[in-house]
LOLOSE-60378 format. One record per residue (C-alpha): residue number from 1; residue in three letters; chain; x, y, z. Coordinates in steps of 0.25 Angstrom, whole numbers, padded with zeros to 4 digits. Layout:
! residues N
+------+-------+------+-------+-------+-------+
: roke : dotor : vodo :    xx :    yy :    zz :
+------+-------+------+-------+-------+-------+
:  NUM :   ALA :    A :     X :     Y :     Z :
...
+------+-------+------+-------+-------+-------+
***
This chain:
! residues 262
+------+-------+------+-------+-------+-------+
: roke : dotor : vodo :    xx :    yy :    zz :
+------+-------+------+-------+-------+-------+
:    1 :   UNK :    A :  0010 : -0050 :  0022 :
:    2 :   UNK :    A :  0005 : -0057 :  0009 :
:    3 :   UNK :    A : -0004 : -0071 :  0010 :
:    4 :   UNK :    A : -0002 : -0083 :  0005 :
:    5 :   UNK :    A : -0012 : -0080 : -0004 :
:    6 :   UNK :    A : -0006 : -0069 : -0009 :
:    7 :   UNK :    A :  0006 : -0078 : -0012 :
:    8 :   UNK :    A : -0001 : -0089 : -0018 :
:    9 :   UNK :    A : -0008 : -0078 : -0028 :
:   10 :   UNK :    A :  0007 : -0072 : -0032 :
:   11 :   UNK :    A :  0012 : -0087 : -0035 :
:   12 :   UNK :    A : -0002 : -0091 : -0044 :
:   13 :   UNK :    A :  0002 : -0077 : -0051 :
:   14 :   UNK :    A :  0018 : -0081 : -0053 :
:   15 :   UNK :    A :  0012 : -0094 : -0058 :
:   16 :   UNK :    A :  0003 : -0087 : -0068 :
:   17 :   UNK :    A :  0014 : -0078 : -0073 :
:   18 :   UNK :    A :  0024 : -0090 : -0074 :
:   19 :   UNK :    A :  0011 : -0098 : -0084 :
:   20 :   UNK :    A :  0011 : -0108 : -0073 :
:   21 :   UNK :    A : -0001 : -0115 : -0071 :
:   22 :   UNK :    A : -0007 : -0122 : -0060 :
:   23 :   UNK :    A : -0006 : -0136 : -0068 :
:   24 :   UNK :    A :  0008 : -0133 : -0071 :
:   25 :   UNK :    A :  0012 : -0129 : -0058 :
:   26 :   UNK :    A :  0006 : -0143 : -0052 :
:   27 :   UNK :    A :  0016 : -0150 : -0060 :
:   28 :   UNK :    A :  0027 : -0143 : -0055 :
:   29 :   UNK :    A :  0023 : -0144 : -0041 :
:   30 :   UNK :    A :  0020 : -0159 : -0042 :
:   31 :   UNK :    A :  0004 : -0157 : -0037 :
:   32 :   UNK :    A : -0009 : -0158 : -0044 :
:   33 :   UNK :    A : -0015 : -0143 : -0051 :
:   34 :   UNK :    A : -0026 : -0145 : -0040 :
:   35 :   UNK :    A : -0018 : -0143 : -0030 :
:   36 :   UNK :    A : -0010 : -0132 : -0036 :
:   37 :   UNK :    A : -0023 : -0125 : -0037 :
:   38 :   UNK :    A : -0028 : -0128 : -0023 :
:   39 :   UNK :    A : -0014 : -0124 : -0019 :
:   40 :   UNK :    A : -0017 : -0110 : -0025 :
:   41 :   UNK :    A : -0031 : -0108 : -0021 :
:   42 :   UNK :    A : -0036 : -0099 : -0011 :
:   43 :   UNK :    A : -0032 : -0104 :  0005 :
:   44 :   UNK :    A : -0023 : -0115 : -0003 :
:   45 :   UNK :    A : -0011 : -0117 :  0004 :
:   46 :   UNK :    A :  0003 : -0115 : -0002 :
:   47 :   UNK :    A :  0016 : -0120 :  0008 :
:   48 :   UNK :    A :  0028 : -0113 :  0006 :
:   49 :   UNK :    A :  0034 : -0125 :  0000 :
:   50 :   UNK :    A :  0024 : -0125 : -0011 :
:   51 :   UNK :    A :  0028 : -0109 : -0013 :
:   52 :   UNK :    A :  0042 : -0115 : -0018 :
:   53 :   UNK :    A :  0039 : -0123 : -0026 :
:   54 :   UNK :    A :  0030 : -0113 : -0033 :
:   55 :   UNK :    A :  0040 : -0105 : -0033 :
:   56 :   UNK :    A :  0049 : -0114 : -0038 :
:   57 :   UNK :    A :  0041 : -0116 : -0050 :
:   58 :   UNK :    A :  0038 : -0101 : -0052 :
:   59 :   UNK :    A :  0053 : -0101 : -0051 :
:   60 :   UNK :    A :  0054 : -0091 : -0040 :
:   61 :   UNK :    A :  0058 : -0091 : -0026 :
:   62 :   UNK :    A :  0049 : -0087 : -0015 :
:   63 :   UNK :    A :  0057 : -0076 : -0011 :
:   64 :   UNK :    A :  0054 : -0068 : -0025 :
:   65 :   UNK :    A :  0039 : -0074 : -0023 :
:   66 :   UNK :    A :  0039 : -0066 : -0009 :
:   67 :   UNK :    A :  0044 : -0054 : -0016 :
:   68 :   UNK :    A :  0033 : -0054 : -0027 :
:   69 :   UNK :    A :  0024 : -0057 : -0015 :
:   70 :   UNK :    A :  0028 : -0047 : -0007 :
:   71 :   UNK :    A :  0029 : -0037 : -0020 :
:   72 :   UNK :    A :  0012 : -0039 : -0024 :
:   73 :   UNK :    A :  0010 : -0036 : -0011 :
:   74 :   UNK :    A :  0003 : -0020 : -0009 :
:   75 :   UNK :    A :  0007 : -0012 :  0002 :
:   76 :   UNK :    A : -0002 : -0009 :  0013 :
:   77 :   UNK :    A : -0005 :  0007 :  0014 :
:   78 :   UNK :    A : -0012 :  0003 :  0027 :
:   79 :   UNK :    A : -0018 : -0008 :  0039 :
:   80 :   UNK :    A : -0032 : -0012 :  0039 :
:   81 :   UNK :    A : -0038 : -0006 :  0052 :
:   82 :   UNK :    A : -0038 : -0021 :  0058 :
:   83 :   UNK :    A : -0022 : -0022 :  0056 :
:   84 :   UNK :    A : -0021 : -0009 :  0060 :
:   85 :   UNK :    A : -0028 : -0014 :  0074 :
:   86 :   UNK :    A : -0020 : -0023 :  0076 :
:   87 :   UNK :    A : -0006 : -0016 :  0075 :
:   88 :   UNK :    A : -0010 : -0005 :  0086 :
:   89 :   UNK :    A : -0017 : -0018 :  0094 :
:   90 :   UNK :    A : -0001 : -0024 :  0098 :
:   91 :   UNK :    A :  0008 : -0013 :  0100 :
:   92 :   UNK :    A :  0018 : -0022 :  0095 :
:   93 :   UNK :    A :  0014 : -0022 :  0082 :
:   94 :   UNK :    A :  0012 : -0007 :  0081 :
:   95 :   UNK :    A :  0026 : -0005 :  0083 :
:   96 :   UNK :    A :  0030 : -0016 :  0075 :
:   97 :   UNK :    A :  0022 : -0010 :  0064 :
:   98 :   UNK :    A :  0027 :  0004 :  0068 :
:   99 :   UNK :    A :  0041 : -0002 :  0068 :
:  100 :   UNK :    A :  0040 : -0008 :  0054 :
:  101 :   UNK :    A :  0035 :  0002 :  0047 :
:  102 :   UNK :    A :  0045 :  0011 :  0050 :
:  103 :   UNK :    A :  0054 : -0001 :  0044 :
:  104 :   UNK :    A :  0060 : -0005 :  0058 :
:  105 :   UNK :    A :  0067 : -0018 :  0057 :
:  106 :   UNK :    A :  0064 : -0028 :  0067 :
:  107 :   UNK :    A :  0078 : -0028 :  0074 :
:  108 :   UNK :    A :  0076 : -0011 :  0077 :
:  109 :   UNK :    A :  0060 : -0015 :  0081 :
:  110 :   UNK :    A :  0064 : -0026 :  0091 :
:  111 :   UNK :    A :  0077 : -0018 :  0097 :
:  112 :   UNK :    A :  0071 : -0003 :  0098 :
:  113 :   UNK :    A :  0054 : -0010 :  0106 :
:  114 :   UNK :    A :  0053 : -0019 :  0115 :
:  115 :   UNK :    A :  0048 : -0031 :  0105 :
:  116 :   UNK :    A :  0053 : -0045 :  0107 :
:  117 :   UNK :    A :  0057 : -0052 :  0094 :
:  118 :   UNK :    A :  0045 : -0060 :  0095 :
:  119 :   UNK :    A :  0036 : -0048 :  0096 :
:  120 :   UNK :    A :  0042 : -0042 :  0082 :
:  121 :   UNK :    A :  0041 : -0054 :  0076 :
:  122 :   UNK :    A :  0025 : -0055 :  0079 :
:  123 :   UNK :    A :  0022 : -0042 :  0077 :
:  124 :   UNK :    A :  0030 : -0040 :  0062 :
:  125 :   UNK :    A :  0023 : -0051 :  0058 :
:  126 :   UNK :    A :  0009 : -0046 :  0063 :
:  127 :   UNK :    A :  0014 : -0034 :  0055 :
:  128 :   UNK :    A :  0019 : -0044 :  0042 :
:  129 :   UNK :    A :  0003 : -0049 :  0045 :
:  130 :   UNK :    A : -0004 : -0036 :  0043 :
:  131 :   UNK :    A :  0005 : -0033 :  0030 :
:  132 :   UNK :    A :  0013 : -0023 :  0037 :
:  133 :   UNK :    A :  0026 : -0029 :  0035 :
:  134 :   UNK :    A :  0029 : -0043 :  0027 :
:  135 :   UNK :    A :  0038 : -0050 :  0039 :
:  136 :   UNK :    A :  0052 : -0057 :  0033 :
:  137 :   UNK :    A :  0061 : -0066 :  0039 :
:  138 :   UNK :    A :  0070 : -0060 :  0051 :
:  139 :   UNK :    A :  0058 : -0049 :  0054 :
:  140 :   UNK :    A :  0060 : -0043 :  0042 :
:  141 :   UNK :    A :  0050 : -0035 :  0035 :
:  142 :   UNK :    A :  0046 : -0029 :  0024 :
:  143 :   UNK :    A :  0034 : -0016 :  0024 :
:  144 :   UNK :    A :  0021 : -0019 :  0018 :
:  145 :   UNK :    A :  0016 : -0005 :  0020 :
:  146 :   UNK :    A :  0016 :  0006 :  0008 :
:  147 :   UNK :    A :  0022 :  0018 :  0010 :
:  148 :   UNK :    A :  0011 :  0027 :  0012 :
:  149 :   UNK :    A :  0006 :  0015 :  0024 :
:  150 :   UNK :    A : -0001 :  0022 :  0037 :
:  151 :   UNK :    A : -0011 :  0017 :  0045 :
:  152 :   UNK :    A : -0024 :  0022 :  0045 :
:  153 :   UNK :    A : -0027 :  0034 :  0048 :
:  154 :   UNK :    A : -0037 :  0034 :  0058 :
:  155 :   UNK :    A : -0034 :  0019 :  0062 :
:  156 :   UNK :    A : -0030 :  0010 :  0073 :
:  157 :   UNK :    A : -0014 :  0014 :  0073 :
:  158 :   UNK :    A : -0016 :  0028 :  0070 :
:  159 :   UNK :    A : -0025 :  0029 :  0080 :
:  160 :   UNK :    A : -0015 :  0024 :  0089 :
:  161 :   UNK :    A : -0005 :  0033 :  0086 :
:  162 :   UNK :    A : -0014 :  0043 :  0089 :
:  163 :   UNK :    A : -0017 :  0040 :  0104 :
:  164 :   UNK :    A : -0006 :  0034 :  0108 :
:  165 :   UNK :    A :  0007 :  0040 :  0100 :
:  166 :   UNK :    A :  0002 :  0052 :  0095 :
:  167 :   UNK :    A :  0002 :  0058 :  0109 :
:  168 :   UNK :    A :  0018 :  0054 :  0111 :
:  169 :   UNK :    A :  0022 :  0059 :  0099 :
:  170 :   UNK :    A :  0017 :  0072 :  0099 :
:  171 :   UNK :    A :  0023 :  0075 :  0113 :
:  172 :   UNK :    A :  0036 :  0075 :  0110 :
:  173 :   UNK :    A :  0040 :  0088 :  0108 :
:  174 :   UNK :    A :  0049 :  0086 :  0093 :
:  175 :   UNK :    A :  0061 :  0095 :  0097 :
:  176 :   UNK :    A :  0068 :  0084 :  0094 :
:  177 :   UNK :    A :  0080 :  0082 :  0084 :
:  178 :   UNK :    A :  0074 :  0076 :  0071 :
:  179 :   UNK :    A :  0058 :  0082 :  0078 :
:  180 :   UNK :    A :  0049 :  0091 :  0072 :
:  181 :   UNK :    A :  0034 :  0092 :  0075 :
:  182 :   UNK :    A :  0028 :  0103 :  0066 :
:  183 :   UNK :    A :  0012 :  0107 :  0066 :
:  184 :   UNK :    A :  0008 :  0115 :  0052 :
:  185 :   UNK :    A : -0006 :  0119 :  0049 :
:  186 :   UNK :    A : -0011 :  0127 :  0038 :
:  187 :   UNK :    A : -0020 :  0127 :  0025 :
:  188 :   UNK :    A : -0017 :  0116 :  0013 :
:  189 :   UNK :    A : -0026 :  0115 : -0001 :
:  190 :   UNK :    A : -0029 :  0098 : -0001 :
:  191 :   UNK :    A : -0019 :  0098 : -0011 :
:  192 :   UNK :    A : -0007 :  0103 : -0003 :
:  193 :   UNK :    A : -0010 :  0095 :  0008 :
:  194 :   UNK :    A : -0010 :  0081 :  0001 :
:  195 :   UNK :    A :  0004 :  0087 : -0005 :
:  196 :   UNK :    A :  0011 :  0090 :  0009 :
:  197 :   UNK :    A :  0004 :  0077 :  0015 :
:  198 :   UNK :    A :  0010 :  0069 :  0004 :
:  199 :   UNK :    A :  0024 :  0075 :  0007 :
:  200 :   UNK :    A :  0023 :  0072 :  0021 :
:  201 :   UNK :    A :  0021 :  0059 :  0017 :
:  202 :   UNK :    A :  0034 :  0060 :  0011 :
:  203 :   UNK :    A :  0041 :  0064 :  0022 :
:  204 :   UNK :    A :  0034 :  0053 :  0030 :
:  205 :   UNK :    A :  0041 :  0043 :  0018 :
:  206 :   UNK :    A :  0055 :  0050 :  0021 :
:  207 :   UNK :    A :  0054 :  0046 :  0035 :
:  208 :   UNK :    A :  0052 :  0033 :  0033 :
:  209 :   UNK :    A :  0062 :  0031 :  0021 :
:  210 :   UNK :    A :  0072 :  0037 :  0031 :
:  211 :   UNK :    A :  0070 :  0031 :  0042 :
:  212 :   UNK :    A :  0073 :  0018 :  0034 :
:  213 :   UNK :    A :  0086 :  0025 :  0030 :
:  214 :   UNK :    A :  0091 :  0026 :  0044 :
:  215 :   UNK :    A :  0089 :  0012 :  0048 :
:  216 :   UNK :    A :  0103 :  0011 :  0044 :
:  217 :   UNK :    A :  0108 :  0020 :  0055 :
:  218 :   UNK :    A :  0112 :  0014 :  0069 :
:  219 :   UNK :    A :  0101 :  0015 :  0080 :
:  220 :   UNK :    A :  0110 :  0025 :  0087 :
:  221 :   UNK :    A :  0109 :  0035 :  0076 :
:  222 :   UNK :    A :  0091 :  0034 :  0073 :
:  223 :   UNK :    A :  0081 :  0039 :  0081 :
:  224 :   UNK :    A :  0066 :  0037 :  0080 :
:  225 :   UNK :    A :  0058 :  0045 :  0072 :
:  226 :   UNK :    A :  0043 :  0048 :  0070 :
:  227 :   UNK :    A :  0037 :  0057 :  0060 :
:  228 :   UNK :    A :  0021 :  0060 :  0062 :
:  229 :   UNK :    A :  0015 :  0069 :  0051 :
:  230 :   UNK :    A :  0000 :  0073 :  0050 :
:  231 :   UNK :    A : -0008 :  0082 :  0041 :
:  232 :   UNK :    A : -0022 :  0085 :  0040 :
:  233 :   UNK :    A : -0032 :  0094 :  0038 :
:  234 :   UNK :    A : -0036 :  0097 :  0052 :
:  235 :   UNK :    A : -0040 :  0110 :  0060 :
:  236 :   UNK :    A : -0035 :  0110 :  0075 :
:  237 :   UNK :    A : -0049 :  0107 :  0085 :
:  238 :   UNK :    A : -0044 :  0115 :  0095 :
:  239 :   UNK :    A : -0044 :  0128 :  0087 :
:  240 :   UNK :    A : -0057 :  0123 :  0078 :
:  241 :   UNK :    A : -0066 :  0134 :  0087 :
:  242 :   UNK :    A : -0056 :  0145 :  0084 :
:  243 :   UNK :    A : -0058 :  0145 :  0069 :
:  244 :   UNK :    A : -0068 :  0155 :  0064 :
:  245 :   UNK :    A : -0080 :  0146 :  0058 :
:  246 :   UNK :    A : -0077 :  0149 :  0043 :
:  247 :   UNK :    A : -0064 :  0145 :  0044 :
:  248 :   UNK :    A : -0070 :  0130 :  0049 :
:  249 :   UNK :    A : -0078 :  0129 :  0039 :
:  250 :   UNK :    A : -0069 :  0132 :  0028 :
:  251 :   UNK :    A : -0060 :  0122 :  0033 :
:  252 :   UNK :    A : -0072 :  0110 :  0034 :
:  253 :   UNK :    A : -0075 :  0115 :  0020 :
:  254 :   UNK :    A : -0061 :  0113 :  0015 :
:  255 :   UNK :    A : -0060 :  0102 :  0023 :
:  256 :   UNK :    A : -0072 :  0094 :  0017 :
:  257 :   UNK :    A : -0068 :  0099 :  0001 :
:  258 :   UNK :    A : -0055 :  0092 :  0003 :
:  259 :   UNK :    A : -0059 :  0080 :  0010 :
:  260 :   UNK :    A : -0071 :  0078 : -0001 :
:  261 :   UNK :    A : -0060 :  0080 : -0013 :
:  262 :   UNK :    A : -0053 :  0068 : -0007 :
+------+-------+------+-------+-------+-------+
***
């Protein structure tokens, strides 16, 4: 969610690119320069009735000034450990943030878990507060997360997922219609394997942008869904002591030339 700050900054640069200046913008606003300027100077305080008269005077409307807001805003590529501390801290919020980034709305959220309303509400704006979503009227919402968003990977939620998902998910024996779990391992130059990881990531975006597709469909006719991909350059410890010595030290060797050309 962006802060007043931030606000105030994009109106002083819509004032700069309308030629208004600080003087000028006094007269129009009926109050003396000095206050104007106090008005825009750090931990000045700006009521929302004050934003419409500026914006009356930069001949806009807030709306289209929310837009622009919203617009110079970068998206987040990941939390800050601390954030992330704090989603896997109320369960709640973990599925709330799971829920909305799959693009949920909140009605589906609060009629497929056991939330009360007011639970939702709390947790989407702790979600609007960490810069996850930017909350709207009516629980609406709008992503502030990039594409290529994920949280760390050796973090708080990962680490989570890890012992106390992972487990779940991996006993089910995908024989399902719709399943498929498949294990490939073999030899890739650096190259390749940066190519295929990026195709998967490809695949990962077709999920998504399909699942958005079927939120048109009735409840009756969807079914959840989770896709889990991994790749890594890894060797099994349970059949480390098999391998014949110069094949481990060709693969550390390999394994140390390609992390050091990163």
């Amino acid at each position: 969610m962006a802060s007043t700050q931030t606000l105030i900054d994009l109106i002083k640069a819509e004032l700069k690119t309308a030629g208004i200046s600080y003087a000028q913008l006094a007269r129009e606003l009926g109050l003396s320069e000095s206050s104007v300027k106090r008005m825009f100077a750090a931990g000045g305080e700006m009521p929302l009735s004050r934003i419409d008269e500026l914006c009356r005077v930069l001949k806009t409307d807030f709306a289209e000034l929310s837009q622009r807001l919203s617009q110079s805003q970068p998206l987040r590529l990941e939390l800050s450990l601390q954030q992330e501390r704090e989603v896997v801290a109320d369960e709640k919020l973990l599925l709330m943030a799971i829920c909305c980034l799959s693009q949920w709305s909140y009605e589906q959220i609060v009629a497929t878990y056991r939330l009360s309303e007011a639970d939702a509400t709390r947790a989407m704006a702790h979600l609007d507060r960490l810069g996850i979503i930017a909350l709207r009227p009516l629980n609406r919402y709008r992503l502030q997360v990039a594409k290529t968003f994920r949280w760390r990977p050796h973090g708080p939620v990962m680490q989570f997922f890890r012992d106390s998902v992972m487990q779940d998910f991996f006993n089910g024996g995908f024989d399902g219609d719709g399943e498929l779990m498949m294990l490939v391992h073999g030899q890739l130059s650096p190259g390749m394997a940066r190519e295929l990881r990026d195709r998967l990531q490809r695949v990962a975006e077709d999920f998504a942008r399909q699942h958005l597709l079927d939120q048109k469909l009735p409840d009756a006719e969807k079914r959840q869904f989770t896709l889990v991909m991994g790749m890594r350059c890894w060797l099994f410890e349970r059949f480390a002591h098999l391998q014949r010595p110069a094949t481990v030290t060709r693969a550390m060797t390999a394994e140390r030339s390609y992390q050091n050309s990163q």
